[in-house]
Each structure stands twice: as structure tokens, then as C-alpha cells.
TORKOL-4160 file (C-alpha; in steps of 0.2 Angstrom, whole numbers, padded with zeros to 4 digits, m for minus):
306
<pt num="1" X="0007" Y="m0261" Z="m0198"/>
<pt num="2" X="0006" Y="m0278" Z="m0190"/>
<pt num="3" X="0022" Y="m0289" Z="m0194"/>
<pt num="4" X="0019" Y="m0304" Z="m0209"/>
<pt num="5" X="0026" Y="m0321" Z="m0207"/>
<pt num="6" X="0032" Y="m0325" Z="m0223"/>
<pt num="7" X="0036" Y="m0340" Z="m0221"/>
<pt num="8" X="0019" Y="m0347" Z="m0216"/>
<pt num="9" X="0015" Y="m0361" Z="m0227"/>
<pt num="10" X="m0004" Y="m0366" Z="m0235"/>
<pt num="11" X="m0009" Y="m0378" Z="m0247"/>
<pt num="12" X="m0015" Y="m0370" Z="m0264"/>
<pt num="13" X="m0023" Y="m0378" Z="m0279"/>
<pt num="14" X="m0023" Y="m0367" Z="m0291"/>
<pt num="15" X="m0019" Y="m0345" Z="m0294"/>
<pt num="16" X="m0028" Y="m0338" Z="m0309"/>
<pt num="17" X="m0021" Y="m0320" Z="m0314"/>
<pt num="18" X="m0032" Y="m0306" Z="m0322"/>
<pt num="19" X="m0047" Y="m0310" Z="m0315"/>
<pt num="20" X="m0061" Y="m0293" Z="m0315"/>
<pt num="21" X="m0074" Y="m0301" Z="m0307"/>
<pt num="22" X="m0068" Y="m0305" Z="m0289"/>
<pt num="23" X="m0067" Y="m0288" Z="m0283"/>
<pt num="24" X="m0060" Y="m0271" Z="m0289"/>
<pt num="25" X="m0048" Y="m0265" Z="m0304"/>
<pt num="26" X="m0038" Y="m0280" Z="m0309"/>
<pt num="27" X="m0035" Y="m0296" Z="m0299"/>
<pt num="28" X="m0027" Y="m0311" Z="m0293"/>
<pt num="29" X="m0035" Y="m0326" Z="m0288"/>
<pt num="30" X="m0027" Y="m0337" Z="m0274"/>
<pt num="31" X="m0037" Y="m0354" Z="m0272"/>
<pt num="32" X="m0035" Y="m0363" Z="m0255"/>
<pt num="33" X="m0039" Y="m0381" Z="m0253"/>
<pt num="34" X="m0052" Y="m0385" Z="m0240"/>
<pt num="35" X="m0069" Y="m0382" Z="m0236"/>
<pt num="36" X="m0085" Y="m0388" Z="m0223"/>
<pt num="37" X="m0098" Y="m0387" Z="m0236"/>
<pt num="38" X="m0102" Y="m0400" Z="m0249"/>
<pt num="39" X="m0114" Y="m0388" Z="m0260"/>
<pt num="40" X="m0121" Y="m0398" Z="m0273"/>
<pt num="41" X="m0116" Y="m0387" Z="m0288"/>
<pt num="42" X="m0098" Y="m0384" Z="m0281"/>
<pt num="43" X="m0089" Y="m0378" Z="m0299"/>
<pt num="44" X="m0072" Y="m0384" Z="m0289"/>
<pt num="45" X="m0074" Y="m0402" Z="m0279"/>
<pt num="46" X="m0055" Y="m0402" Z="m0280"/>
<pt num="47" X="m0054" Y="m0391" Z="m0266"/>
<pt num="48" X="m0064" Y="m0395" Z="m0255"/>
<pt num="49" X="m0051" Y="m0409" Z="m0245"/>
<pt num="50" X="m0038" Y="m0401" Z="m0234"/>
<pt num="51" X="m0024" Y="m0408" Z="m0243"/>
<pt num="52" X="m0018" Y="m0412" Z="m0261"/>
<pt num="53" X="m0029" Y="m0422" Z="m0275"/>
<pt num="54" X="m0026" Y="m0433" Z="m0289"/>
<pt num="55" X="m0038" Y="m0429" Z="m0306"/>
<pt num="56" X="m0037" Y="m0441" Z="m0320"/>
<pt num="57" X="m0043" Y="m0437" Z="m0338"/>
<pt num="58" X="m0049" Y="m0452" Z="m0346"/>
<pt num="59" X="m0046" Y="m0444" Z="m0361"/>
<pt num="60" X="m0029" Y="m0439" Z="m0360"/>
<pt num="61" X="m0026" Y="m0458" Z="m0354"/>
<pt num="62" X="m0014" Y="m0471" Z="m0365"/>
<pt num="63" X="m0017" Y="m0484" Z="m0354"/>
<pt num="64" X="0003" Y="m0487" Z="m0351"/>
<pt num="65" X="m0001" Y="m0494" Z="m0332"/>
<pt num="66" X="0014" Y="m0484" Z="m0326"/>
<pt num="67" X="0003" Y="m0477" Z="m0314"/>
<pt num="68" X="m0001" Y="m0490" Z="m0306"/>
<pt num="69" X="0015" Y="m0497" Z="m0304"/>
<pt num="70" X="0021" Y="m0482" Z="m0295"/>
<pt num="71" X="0008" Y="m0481" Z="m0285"/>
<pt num="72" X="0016" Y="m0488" Z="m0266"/>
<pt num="73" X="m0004" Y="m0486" Z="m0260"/>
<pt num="74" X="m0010" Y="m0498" Z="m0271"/>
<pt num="75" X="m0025" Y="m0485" Z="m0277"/>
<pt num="76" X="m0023" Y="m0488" Z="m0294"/>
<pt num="77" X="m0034" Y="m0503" Z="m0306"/>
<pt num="78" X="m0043" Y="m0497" Z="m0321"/>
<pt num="79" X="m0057" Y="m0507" Z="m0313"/>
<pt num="80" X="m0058" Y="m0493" Z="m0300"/>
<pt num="81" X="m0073" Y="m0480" Z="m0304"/>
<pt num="82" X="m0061" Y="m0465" Z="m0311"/>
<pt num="83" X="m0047" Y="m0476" Z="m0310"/>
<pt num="84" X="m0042" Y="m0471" Z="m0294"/>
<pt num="85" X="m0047" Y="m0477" Z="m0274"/>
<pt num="86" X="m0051" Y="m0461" Z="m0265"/>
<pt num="87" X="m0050" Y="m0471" Z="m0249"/>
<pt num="88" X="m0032" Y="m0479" Z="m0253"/>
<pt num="89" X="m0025" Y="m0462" Z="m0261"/>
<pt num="90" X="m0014" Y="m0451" Z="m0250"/>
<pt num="91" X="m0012" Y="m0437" Z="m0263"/>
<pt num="92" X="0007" Y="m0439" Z="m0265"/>
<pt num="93" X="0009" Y="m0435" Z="m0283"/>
<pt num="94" X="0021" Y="m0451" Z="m0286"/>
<pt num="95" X="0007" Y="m0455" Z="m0302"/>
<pt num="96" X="0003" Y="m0438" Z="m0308"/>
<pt num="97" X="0025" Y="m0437" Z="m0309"/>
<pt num="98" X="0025" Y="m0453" Z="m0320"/>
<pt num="99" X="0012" Y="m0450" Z="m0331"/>
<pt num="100" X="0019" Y="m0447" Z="m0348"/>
<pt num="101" X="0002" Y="m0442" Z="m0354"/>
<pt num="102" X="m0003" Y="m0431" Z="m0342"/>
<pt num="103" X="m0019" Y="m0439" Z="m0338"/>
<pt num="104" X="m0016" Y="m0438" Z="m0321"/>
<pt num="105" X="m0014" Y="m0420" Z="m0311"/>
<pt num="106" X="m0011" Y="m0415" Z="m0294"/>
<pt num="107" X="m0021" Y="m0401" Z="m0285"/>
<pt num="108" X="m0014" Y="m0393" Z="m0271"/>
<pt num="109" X="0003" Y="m0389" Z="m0269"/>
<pt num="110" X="0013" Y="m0382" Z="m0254"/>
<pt num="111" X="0016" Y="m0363" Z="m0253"/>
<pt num="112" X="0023" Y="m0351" Z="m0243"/>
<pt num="113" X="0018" Y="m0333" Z="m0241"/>
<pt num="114" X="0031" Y="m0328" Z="m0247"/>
<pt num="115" X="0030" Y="m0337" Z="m0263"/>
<pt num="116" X="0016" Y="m0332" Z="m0266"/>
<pt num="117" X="0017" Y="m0314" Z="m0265"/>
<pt num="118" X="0033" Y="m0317" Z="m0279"/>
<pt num="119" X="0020" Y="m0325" Z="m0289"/>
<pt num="120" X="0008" Y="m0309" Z="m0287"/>
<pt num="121" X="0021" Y="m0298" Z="m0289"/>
<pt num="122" X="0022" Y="m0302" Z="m0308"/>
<pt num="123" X="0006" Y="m0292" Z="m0309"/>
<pt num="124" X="0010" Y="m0279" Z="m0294"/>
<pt num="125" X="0007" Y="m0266" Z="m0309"/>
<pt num="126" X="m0007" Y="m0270" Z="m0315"/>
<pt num="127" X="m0013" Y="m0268" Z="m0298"/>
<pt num="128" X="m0008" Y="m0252" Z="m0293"/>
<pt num="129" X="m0016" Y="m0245" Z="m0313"/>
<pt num="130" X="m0031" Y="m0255" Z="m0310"/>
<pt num="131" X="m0035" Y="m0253" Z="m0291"/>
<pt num="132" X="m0033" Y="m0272" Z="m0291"/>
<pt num="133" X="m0025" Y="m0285" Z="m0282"/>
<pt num="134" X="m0027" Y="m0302" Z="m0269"/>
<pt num="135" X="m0043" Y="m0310" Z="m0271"/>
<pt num="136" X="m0043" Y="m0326" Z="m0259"/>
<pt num="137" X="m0054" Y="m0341" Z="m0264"/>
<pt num="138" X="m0057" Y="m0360" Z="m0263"/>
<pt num="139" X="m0063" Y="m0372" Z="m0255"/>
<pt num="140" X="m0066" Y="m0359" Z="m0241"/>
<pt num="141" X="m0051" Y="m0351" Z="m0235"/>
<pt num="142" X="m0056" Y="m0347" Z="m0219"/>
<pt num="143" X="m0051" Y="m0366" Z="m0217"/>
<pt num="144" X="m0031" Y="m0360" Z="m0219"/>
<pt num="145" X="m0038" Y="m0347" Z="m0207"/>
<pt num="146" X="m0018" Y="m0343" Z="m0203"/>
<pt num="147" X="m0011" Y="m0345" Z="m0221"/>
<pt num="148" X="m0024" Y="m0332" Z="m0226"/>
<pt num="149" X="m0021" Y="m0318" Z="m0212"/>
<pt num="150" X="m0003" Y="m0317" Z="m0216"/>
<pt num="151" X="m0005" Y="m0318" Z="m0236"/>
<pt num="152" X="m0021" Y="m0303" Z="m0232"/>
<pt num="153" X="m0007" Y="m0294" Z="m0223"/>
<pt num="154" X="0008" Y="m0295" Z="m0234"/>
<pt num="155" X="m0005" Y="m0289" Z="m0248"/>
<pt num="156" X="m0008" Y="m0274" Z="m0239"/>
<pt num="157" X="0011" Y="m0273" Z="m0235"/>
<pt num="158" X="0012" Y="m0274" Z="m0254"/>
<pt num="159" X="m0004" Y="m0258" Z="m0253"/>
<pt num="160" X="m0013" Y="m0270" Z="m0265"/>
<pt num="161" X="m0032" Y="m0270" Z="m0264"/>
<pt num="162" X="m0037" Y="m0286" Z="m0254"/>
<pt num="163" X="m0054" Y="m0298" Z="m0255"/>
<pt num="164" X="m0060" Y="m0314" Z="m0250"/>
<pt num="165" X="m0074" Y="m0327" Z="m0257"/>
<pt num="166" X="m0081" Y="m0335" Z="m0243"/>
<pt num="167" X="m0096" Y="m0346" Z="m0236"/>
<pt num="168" X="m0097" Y="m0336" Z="m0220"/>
<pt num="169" X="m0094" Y="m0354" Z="m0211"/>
<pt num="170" X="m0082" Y="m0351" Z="m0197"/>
<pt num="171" X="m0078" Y="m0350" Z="m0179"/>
<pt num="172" X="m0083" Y="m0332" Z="m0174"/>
<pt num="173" X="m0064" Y="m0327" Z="m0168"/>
<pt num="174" X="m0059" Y="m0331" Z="m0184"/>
<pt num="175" X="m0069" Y="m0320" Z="m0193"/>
<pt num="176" X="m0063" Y="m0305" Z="m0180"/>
<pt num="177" X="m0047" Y="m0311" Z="m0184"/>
<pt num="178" X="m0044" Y="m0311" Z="m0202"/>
<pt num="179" X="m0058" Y="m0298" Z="m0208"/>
<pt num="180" X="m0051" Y="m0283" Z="m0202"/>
<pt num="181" X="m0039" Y="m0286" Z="m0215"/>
<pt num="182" X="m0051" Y="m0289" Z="m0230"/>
<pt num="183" X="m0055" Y="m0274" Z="m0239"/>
<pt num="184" X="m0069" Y="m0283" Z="m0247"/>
<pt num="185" X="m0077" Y="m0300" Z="m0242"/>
<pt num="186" X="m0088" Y="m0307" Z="m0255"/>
<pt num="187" X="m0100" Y="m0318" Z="m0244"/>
<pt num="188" X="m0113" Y="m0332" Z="m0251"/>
<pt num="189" X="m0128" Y="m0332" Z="m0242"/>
<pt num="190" X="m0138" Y="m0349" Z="m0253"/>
<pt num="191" X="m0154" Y="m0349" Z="m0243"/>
<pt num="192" X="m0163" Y="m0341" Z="m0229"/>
<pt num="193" X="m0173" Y="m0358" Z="m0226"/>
<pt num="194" X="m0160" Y="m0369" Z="m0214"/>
<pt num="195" X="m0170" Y="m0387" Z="m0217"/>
<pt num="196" X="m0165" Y="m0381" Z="m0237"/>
<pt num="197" X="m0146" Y="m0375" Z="m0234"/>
<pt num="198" X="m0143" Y="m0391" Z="m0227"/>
<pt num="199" X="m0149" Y="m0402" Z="m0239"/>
<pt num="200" X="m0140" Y="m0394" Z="m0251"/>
<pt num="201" X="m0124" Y="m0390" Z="m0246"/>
<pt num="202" X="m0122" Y="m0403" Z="m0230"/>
<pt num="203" X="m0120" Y="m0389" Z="m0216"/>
<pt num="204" X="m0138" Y="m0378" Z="m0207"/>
<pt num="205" X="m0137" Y="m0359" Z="m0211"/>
<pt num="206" X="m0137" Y="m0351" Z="m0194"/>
<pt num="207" X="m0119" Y="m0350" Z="m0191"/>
<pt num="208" X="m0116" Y="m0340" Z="m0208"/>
<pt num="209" X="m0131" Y="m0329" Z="m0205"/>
<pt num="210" X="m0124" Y="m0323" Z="m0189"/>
<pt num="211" X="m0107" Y="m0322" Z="m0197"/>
<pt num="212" X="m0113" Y="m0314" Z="m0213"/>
<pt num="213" X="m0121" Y="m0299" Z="m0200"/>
<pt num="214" X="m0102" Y="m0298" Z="m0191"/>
<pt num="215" X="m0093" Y="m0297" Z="m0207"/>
<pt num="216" X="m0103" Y="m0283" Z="m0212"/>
<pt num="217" X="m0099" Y="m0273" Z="m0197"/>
<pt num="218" X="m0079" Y="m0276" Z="m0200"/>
<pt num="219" X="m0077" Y="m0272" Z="m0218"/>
<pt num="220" X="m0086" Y="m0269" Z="m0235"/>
<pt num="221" X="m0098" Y="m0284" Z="m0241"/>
<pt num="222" X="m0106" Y="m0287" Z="m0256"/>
<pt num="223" X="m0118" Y="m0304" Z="m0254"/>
<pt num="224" X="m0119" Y="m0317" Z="m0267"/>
<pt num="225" X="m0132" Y="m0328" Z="m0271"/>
<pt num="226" X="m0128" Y="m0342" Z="m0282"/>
<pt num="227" X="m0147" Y="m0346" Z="m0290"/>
<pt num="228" X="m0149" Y="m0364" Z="m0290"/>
<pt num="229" X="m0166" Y="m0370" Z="m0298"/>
<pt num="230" X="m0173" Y="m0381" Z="m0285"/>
<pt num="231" X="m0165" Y="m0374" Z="m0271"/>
<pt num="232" X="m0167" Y="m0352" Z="m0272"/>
<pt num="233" X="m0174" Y="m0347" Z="m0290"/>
<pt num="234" X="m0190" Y="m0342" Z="m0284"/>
<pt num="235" X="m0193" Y="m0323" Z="m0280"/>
<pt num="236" X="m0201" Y="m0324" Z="m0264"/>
<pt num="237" X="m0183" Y="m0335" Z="m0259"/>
<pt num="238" X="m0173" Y="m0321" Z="m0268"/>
<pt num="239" X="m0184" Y="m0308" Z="m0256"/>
<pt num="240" X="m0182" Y="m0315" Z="m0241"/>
<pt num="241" X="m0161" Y="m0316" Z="m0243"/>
<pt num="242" X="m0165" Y="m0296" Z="m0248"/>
<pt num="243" X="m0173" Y="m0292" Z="m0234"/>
<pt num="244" X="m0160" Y="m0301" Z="m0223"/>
<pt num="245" X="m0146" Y="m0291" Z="m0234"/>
<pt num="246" X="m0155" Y="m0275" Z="m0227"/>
<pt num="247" X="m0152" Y="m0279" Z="m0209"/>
<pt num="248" X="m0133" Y="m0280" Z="m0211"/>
<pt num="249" X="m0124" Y="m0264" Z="m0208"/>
<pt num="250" X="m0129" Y="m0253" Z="m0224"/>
<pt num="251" X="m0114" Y="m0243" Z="m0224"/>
<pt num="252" X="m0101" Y="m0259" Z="m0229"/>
<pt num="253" X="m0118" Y="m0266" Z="m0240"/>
<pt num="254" X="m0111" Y="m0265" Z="m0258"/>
<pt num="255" X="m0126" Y="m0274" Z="m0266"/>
<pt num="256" X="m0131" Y="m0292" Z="m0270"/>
<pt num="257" X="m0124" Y="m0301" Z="m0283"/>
<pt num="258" X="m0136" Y="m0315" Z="m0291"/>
<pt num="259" X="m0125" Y="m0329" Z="m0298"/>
<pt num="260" X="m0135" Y="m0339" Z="m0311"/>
<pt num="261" X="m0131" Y="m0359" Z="m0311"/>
<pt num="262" X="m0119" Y="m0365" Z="m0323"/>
<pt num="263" X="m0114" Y="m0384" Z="m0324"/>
<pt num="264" X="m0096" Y="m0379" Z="m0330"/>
<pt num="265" X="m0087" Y="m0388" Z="m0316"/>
<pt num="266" X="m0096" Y="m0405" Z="m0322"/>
<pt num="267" X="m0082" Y="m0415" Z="m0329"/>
<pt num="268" X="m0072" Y="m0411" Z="m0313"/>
<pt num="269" X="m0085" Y="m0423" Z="m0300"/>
<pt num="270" X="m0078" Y="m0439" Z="m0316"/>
<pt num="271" X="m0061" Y="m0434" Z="m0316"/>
<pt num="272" X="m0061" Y="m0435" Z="m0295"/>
<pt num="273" X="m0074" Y="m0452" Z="m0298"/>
<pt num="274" X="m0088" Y="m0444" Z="m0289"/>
<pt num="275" X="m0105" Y="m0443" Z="m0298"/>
<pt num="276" X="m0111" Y="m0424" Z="m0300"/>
<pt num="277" X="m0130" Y="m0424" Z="m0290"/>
<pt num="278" X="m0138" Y="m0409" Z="m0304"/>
<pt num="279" X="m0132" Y="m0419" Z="m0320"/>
<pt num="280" X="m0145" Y="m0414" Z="m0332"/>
<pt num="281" X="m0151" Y="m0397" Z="m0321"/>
<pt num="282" X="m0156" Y="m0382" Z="m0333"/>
<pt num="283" X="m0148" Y="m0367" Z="m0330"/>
<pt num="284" X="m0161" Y="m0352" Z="m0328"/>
<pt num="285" X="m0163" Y="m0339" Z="m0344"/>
<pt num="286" X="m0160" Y="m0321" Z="m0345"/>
<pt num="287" X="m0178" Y="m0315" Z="m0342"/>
<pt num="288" X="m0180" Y="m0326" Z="m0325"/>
<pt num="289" X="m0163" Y="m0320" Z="m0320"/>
<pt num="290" X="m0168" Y="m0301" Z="m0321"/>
<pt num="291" X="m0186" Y="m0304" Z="m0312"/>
<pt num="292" X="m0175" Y="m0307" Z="m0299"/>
<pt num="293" X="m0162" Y="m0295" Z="m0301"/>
<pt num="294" X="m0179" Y="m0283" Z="m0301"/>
<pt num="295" X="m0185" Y="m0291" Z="m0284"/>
<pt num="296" X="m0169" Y="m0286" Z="m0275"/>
<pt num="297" X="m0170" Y="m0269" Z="m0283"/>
<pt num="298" X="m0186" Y="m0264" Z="m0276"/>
<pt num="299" X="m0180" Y="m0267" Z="m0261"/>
<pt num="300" X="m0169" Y="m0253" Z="m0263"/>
<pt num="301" X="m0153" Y="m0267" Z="m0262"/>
<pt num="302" X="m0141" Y="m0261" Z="m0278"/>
<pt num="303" X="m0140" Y="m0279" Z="m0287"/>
<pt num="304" X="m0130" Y="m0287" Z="m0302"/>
<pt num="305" X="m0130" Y="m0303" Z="m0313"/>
<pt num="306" X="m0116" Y="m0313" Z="m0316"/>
């Protein structure tokens, strides 16, 4: 067993415990800032800078001005869009300190591996019952490409069951680095059309298609489609992301999972003083959902909603 450098540090945002949807048994979600896609439904903007961010609730807000008082940046005037000035804001956390409301909160604190794992632990038995145990999110963590091999293998140290959710979008060393210590990667793959993956979430699909085919030769893959209307509802794009998932190594292909759009992560785009670009977007219903789910299955692909 390769040696684990506890000490390695990486910025996290937020941990969310008993998680059953992220992989097997019972888990614990580690959310990484950073990521090189701008996806336009993102559910978590917070993450997608490489280093901590400032969210204000308006609604929380007294309107005591202490923030802006503190703030040595000079980021702060209610006359800003979301009170705050992205471009002045260093994300040091002196107003989120201050506020005696609680209006305004950090995301994304400095962690060591170790600190972490002491944070997992707490659950270590729920793992072991369960068959549960890391999943690695974000932002893409493949960003924190460092942080997340050691966490990966002190989780194994740990013989805890290990995932990780991630866009695919990575140097190729990178993925042969850190996979071989995932025992499940749970990879979007959001169109087949490049022109259409681009437009959407900033960055072509190439990279990732290649990288979603290398993945699946290291280590179990199940492929995940968030099904954004507009972009990928339609079966004939839900086919043609099947027909890809068939040429990735069938033995680590653990199905397709279609993930139906949900707007839940709105109020977050205000909070950071960015307008969300699907305000007013529909989500799909249950019966166009499972015409799709039906697609994939006649391909022989075992597939899940949700």
C-alpha cells in the first residue's frame, strides 16, 4: 500500500454525511472547490473558483453595514449587484466573521488529509455495515488532482469503499494517476454533439470523451447524463451518448444514470450576484424521463432515473 501524505492540504467547501446516492452502501461527500466547466445548470456555482467564496443572503441581512466596514478590499456597497464586488473580493472571510446576522458565509475552507479522514471517521461504522464510504465531489476534483490522490488513498488505508464525481475534464496523466485509486468514478458525459457541449458548459467534449473511454479501462464507471431540456432531452441525443457508453470497456460499465434537470441550486447564482442563464426552464416529467430511460435500455445499457 502506497504511503498517504496526511498532511497534504486542499480547499473544501462543504462535507455532507449520509449520502446513498453517490456510490455504494452509505456515504460521505467531500466537495472540492474548483472546476473548468461553467455548465449552465451548475446546482453548486460556489465551487467552481479555486479558492474560498463569499454568499450573502439578502434575507438574512439587517443592513448593520459592519461589513462593509471591515472589509480592507473595499468590496462591499449595497449599491453593488449581491452586495458584494466579485472583482475586488479576495475571499478572506473578515465579513462572513463580522456578520452578527449570518448573511454573509464563507465556502471553502483549508483542509488537511488528515482532517478530513477525522471528520469521516465519525461515520467509519456506518461504512464498514453499509459497504459505504468517500465520495469525492465539487467543482471537479480532479482540479485538487493531489489533495484528492492522498484523501483516495488514505480511504482505502481506512478499507472504506471510494468514488469520485467528475466531468472527465483532465490532463490524461492525471486520470492515470488518481483512478487506480477509485473504486468507482461516476463520469457525466452532457452531449455527444461538441458545437452543443461547448455552448453549454464553456469547454468542447473531446477531451472528456477520450478520458471517459480511459477511465473505464482503470476502474468501475457508471455514466451520468444530467437531461437538460434544450441541450440533451431528446432520445435520439440520449441514443447517441448510449451508443458511445457501449464502446467503453463493458466489464467496469455499470450502467447510465439519467439525471432529470432541477433548478434547486437557483438562489445560489443571487447569493454569488450572478444571474442564473435557465431561470424560468421547466423540468422534464416522469413520462419523458422514462422514454428515455427505455432508449438506453434497448440498447442493452442497464439505466436509472435520478
Amino acid at each position: 500500500m502506497e504511503p498517504v501524505n496526511y498532511a497534504q492540504e486542499g480547499l473544501v467547501f462543504d462535507i455532507q454525511r449520509f449520502s446513498v446516492n453517490d456510490g455504494p452502501g452509505i456515504r460521505t461527500i467531500v466537495f472540492l472547490n474548483g472546476c473548468p466547466l461553467r455548465c449552465q445548470w451548475c446546482a453548486n456555482p460556489e465551487s467552481q473558483l479555486l479558492r474560498p467564496v463569499v454568499m450573502f443572503n439578502d434575507l438574512e441581512c439587517i443592513h448593520c453595514g459592519i461589513c462593509k466596514t471591515v472589509c480592507k478590499q473595499g468590496a462591499i456597497s449595497p449599491n453593488n449587484k449581491g452586495l458584494i464586488d466579485r472583482t475586488k473580493c479576495i475571499g478572506c472571510g473578515e465579513c462572513s466573521i463580522a456578520c452578527p446576522a449570518g448573511a454573509l458565509v464563507m465556502k471553502g475552507k483549508k483542509m488537511t488529509v488528515e482532517e478530513v479522514i477525522r471528520e469521516l471517521k465519525k461515520d467509519g461504522s456506518q461504512y464498514r455495515r453499509s459497504g459505504g464510504g468517500l465520495t469525492i465531489s465539487g467543482g471537479e476534483p480532479l482540479v485538487q488532482h493531489e489533495f484528492t490522490l492522498e484523501l483516495l488513498k488514505a480511504a482505502h488505508a481506512q478499507g472504506w469503499n471510494t468514488a469520485i464525481e467528475t466531468t472527465g475534464f483532465a490532463d490524461e496523466e492525471i486520470i492515470k494517476k488518481v483512478l487506480p485509486h477509485v473504486d468507482l468514478s461516476l463520469t457525466d458525459v452532457k452531449s455527444m454533439d461538441s458545437k452543443t457541449h461547448e455552448e453549454f458548459t464553456g469547454v468542447p467534449n473531446e477531451k472528456i470523451l477520450k478520458n471517459v473511454k480511459l477511465i473505464s479501462e482503470i476502474t468501475n464507471i457508471m455514466v451520468r447524463v444530467p437531461v437538460i431540456p434544450g441541450v440533451n432531452e431528446k432520445k435520439e441525443d440520449i441514443l447517441k451518448i448510449a451508443e458511445f457508453a457501449k464502446t467503453l470497456n463493458q466489464q467496469n460499465l455499470m450502467g447510465i444514470n439519467l439525471l432529470p434537470y432541477h433548478s434547486m441550486g437557483e438562489n445560489k447564482y443571487k447569493m454569488l450576484g450572478r444571474d442564473y442563464k435557465l431561470h424560468g426552464l421547466q423540468m422534464m416529467n416522469r413520462d419523458d424521463i422514462n422514454v428515455l430511460r427505455e432508449q438506453v435500455e434497448r440498447t442493452g445499457i442497464p439505466c436509472k432515473v435520478g
